[in-house]
C-alpha positions as CSV (number, residue, x, y, z in Angstrom):
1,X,21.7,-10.2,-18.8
2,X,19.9,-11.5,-15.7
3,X,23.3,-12.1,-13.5
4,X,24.3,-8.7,-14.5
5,X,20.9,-7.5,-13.3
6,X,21.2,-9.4,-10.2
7,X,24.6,-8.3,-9.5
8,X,23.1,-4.8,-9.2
9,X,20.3,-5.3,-7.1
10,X,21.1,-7.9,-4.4
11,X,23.1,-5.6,-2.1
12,X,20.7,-3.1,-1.3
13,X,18.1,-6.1,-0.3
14,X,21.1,-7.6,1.9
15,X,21.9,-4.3,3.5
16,X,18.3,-3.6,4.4
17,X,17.9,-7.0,6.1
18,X,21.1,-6.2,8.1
19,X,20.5,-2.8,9.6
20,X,16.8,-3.7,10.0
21,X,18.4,-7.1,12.2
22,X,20.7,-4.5,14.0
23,X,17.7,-2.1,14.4
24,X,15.5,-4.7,16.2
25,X,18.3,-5.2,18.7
26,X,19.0,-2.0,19.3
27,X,15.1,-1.7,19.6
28,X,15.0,-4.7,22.1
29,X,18.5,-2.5,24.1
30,X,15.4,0.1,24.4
31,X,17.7,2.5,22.4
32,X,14.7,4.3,20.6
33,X,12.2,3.8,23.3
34,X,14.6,5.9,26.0
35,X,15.6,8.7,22.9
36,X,11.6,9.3,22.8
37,X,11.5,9.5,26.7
38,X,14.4,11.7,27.3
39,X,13.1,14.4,24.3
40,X,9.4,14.2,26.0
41,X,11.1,15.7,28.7
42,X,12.9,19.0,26.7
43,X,11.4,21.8,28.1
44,X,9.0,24.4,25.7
45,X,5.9,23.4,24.4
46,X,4.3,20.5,22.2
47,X,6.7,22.4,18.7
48,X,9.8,21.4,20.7
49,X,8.7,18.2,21.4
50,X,7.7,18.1,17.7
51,X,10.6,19.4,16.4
52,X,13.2,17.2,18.6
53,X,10.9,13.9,17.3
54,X,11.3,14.9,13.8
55,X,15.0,15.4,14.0
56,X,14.9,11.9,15.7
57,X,14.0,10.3,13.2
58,X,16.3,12.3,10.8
59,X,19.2,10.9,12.8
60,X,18.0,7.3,12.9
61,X,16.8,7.6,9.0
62,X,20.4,8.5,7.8
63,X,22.2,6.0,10.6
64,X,20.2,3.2,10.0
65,X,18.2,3.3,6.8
66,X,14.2,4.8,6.2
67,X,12.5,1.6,6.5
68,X,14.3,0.7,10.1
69,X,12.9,4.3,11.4
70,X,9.4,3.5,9.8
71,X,8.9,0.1,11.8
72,X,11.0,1.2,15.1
73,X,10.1,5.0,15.7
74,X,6.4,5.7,14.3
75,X,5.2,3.6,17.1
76,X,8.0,5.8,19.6
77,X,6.3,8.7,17.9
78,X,2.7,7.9,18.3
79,X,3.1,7.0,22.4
80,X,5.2,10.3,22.6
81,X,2.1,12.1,21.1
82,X,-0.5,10.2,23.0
83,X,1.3,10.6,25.9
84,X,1.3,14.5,25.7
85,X,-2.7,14.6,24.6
86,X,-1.6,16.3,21.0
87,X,-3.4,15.5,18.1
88,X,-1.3,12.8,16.3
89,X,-1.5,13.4,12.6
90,X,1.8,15.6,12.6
91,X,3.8,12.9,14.5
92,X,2.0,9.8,12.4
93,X,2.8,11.9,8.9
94,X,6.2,13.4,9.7
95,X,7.4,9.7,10.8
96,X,6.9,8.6,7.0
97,X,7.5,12.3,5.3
98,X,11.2,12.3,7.4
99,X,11.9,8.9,6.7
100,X,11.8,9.4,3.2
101,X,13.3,13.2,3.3
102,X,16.2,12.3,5.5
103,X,17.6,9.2,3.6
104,X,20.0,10.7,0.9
105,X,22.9,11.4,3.7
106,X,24.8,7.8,3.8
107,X,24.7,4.9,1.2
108,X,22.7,2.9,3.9
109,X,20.0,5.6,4.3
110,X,18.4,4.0,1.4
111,X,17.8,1.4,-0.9
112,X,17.8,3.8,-3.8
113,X,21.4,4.9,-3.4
114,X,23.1,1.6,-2.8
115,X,21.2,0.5,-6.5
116,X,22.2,3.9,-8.2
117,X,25.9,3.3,-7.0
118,X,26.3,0.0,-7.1
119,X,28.9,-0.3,-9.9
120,X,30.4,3.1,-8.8
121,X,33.5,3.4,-6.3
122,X,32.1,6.1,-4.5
123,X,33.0,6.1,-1.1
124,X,30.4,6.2,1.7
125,X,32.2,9.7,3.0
126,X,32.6,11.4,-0.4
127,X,29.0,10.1,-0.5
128,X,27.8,12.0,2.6
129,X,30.1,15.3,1.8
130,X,27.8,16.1,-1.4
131,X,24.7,15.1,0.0
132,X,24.8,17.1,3.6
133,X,23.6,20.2,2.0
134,X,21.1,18.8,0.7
135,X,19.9,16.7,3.4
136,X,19.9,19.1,5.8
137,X,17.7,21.5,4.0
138,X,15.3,18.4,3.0
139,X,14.9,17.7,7.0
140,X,14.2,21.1,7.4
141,X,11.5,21.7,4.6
142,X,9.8,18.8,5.9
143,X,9.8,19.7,9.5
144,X,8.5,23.3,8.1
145,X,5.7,21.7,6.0
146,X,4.6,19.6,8.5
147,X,4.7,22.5,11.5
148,X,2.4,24.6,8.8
149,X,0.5,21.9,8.4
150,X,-0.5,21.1,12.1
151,X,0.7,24.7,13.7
152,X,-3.0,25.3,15.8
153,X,-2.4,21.6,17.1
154,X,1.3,21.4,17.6
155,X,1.2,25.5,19.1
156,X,-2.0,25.0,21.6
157,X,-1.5,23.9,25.0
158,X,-1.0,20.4,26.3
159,X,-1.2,17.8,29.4
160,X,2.5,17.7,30.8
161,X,2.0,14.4,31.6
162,X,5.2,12.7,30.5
163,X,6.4,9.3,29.0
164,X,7.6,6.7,31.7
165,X,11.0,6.5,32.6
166,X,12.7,4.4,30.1
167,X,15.7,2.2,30.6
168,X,18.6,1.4,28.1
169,X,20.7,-1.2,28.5
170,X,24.1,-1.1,26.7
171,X,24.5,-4.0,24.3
172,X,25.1,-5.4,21.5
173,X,22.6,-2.9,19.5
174,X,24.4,0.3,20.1
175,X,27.6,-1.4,18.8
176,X,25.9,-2.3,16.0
177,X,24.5,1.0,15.1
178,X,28.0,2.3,15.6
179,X,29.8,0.0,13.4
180,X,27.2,0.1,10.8
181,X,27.7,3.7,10.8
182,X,31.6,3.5,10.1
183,X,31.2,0.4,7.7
184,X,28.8,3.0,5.8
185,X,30.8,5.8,5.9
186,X,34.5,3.6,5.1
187,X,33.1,1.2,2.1
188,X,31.8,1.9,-1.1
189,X,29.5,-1.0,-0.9
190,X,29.3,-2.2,2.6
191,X,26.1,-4.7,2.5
192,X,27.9,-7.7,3.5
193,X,30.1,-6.1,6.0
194,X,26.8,-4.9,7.7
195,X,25.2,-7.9,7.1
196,X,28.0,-9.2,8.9
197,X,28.2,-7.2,11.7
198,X,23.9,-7.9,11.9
199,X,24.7,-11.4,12.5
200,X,27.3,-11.3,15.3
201,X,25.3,-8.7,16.8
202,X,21.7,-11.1,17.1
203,X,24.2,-14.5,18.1
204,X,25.1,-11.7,21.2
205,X,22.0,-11.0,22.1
206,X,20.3,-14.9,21.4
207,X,23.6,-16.0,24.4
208,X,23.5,-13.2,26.8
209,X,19.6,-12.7,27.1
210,X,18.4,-15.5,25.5
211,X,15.9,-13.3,24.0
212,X,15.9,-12.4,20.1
213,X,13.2,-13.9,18.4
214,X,13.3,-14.4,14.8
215,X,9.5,-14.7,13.8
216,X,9.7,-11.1,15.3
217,X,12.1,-9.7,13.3
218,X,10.0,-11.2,9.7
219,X,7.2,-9.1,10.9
220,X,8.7,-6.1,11.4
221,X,10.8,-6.1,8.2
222,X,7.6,-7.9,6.2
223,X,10.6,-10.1,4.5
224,X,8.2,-11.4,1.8
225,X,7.7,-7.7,0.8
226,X,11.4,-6.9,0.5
227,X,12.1,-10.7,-1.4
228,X,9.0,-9.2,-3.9
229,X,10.4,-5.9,-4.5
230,X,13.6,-7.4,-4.9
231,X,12.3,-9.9,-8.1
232,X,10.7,-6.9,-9.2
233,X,13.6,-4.5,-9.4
234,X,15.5,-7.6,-10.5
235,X,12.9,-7.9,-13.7
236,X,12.7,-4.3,-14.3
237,X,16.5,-4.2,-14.6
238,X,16.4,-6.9,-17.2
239,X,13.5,-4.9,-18.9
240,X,15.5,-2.4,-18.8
241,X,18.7,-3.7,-20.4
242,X,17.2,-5.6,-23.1
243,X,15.6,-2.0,-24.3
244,X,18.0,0.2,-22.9
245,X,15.1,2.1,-21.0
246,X,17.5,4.0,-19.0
247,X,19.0,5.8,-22.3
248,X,15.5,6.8,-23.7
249,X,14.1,8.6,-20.6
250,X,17.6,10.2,-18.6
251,X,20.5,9.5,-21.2
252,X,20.7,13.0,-22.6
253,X,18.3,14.7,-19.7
254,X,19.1,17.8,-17.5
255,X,19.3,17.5,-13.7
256,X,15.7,18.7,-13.5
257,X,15.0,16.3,-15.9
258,X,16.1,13.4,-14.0
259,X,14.8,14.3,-10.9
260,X,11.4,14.6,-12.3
261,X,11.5,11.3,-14.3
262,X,12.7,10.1,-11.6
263,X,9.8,11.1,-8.9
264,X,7.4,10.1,-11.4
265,X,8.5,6.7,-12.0
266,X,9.2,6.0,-8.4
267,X,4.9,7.1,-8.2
268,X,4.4,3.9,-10.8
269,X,6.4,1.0,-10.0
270,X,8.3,1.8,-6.6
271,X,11.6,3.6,-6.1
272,X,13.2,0.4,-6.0
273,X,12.3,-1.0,-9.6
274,X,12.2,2.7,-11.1
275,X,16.0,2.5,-9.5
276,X,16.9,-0.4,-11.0
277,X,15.2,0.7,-14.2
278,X,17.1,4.2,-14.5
279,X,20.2,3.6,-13.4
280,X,20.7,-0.5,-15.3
281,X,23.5,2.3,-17.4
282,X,25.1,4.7,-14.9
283,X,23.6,7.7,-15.2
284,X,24.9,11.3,-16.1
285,X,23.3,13.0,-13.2
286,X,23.1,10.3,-10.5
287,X,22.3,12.2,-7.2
288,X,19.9,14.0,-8.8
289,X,18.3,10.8,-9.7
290,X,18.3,10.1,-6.2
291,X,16.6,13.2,-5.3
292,X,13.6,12.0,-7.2
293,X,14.1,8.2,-6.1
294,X,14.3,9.1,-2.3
295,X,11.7,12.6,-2.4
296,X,9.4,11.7,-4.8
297,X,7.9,8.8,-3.2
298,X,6.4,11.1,-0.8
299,X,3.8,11.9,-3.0
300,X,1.6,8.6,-2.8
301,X,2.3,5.7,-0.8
302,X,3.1,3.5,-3.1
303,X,6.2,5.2,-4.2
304,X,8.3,3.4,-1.5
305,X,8.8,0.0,0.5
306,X,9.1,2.4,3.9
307,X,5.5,4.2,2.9
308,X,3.6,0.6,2.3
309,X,5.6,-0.8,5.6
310,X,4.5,2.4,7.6
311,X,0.9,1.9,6.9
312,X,1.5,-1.5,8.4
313,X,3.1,0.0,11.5
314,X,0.7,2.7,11.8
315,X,-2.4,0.5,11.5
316,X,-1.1,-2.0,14.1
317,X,-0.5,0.6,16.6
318,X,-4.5,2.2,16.4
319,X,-3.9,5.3,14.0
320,X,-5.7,6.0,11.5
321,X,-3.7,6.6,8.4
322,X,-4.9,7.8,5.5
323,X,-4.2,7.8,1.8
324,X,-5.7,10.9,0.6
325,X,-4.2,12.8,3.4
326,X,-0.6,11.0,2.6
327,X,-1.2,12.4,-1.1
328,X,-2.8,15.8,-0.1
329,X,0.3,17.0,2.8
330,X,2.8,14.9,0.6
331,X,2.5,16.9,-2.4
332,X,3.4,19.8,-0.7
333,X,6.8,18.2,0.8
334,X,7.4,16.6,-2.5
335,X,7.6,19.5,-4.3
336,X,9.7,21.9,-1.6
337,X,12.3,19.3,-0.9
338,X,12.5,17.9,-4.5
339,X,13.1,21.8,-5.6
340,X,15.0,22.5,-3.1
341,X,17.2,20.2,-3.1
342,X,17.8,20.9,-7.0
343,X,18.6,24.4,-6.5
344,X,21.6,23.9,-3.4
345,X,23.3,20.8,-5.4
């Protein structure tokens, strides 16, 4: 029972270590650093800006995985706004809201969907096909919600001044991104292929410039956060089998059902164990699940690994985040997305 509950959670943990390796490359390339430079410079007011920043991190979310656009693009997101002298709250919140909204396109986007499908075949296209509906309305609620949120800041007038020049150099990051991309999109379960390609991309970097720096990389992916979230889910998937957990709360439930089970549980234990937990037996209705394991955690900050690593980020850069606020805004995008997102699939 525990090797069969190990067999299903160990990939997503490897895959997250591997595009958060590639994304701390493509990070030290400048890759993120020049996207937020160049979209400061889009002409039309501080809702372009906005707007451009939130899709951004849309992109980066579904390429690269949620928590790699939590640790490398709220501090990108934070200069841009200090930069322009715009209040900050919709940048610092929409980092964290889009990370989470924008993660049910690819396999990789998220933890969630690698655990759901991990003894399924599904291939990382067919995967995408069903869920771009979906993901492209969730990126848009969100970016709605949060403009509604913040409109007299984000619509009033601000300084012009504008992010420094910012230089990218082509390297071993961007290939990374790309092949991580394909290897998402190609393989049904691609977590040591990325991990793979995470490897050969850092030896590249460490013998041409001599300059990645493993201690660096620990901090920004907090490993001894993932490594306890992955016993966790680990136990809760033997919990889970032993009492067949999965069959009492979602074995004969609607797709509304599931979602909303699923959002709730993700709000108690973490989308990662509640993963493990609900899905230990394949579940009838698994991208609904996923809808609730990748939406619902917007609703408290504990619902997800990319919430509790954002606070990090966010506190180490000066902001000011705040719990009730992440509750009060993310209730709102919880419940749009979650029922939107119902409704098109």
């Amino acid at each position: 029972m525990l090797w069969a509950a190990i067999q299903q959670t160990w990939e997503p943990f490897v895959l997250v270590v591997g595009l958060l390796l590639i994304g701390h490359v493509a990070s030290s390339d400048g890759l993120f650093e020049v996207a937020g430079s160049k979209l400061s410079r889009l002409r039309g007011g501080t809702v372009v800006l906005f707007v451009s920043m939130m899709l951004l991190a849309a992109v980066v979310t579904a390429t690269l995985n949620l928590d790699t656009s939590v640790v490398f693009l709220t501090p990108v997101l934070l200069q841009t706004a200090r930069h322009r002298s715009v209040d900050e709250k919709a940048f610092l919140y929409g980092s964290i809201f889009m990370a989470n909204a924008a993660s049910l396109l690819l396999l990789g986007s998220n933890l969630t969907n690698v655990l759901v499908f991990s003894r399924s075949n599904v291939q990382g296209a067919a995967f995408a096909r069903t869920m771009l509906v979906p993901w492209i309305l969730s990126v848009t609620l969100t970016t709605l919600v949060m403009l509604a949120w913040r409109w007299r800041d984000l619509s009033s007038e601000s300084s012009s001044d504008e992010m420094d020049a910012q230089r990218f150099t082509f390297g071993p990051g961007l290939v990374g991104v790309v092949a991580a991309v394909v290897l998402m999109l190609v393989f049904s379960r691609p977590a040591l292929a990325v991990l793979g390609v995470a490897l050969g991309v850092a030896a590249v970097d460490i013998v041409l410039r001599h300059r990645f720096a493993l201690p660096v990389l620990v901090r920004s992916a907090n490993l001894p956060m993932v490594v306890g979230l992955f016993v966790l889910a680990t136990a809760v998937s033997v919990a889970s089998r032993y009492w067949h957990l999965s069959e009492h709360l979602i074995g004969t439930a609607g797709t509304w059902q599931t979602a909303g089970v699923a959002a709730a549980s993700s709000n108690v234990i973490n989308n990662l164990p509640a993963a493990a937990m609900l899905s230990a037996k394949f579940p009838p209705h698994p991208y609904s699940l996923l809808f609730g394991l990748n939406l619902g955690p917007n609703l408290t900050v504990l619902g997800a690994l990319s919430s509790m690593l954002w606070l990090k980020v966010a506190r180490r850069e000066g902001a000011s985040p705040s719990v009730w606020t992440f509750t009060k805004v993310g209730s709102v995008v919880t419940a749009v997305t979650l029922v939107g997102c119902l409704i098109v699939s």
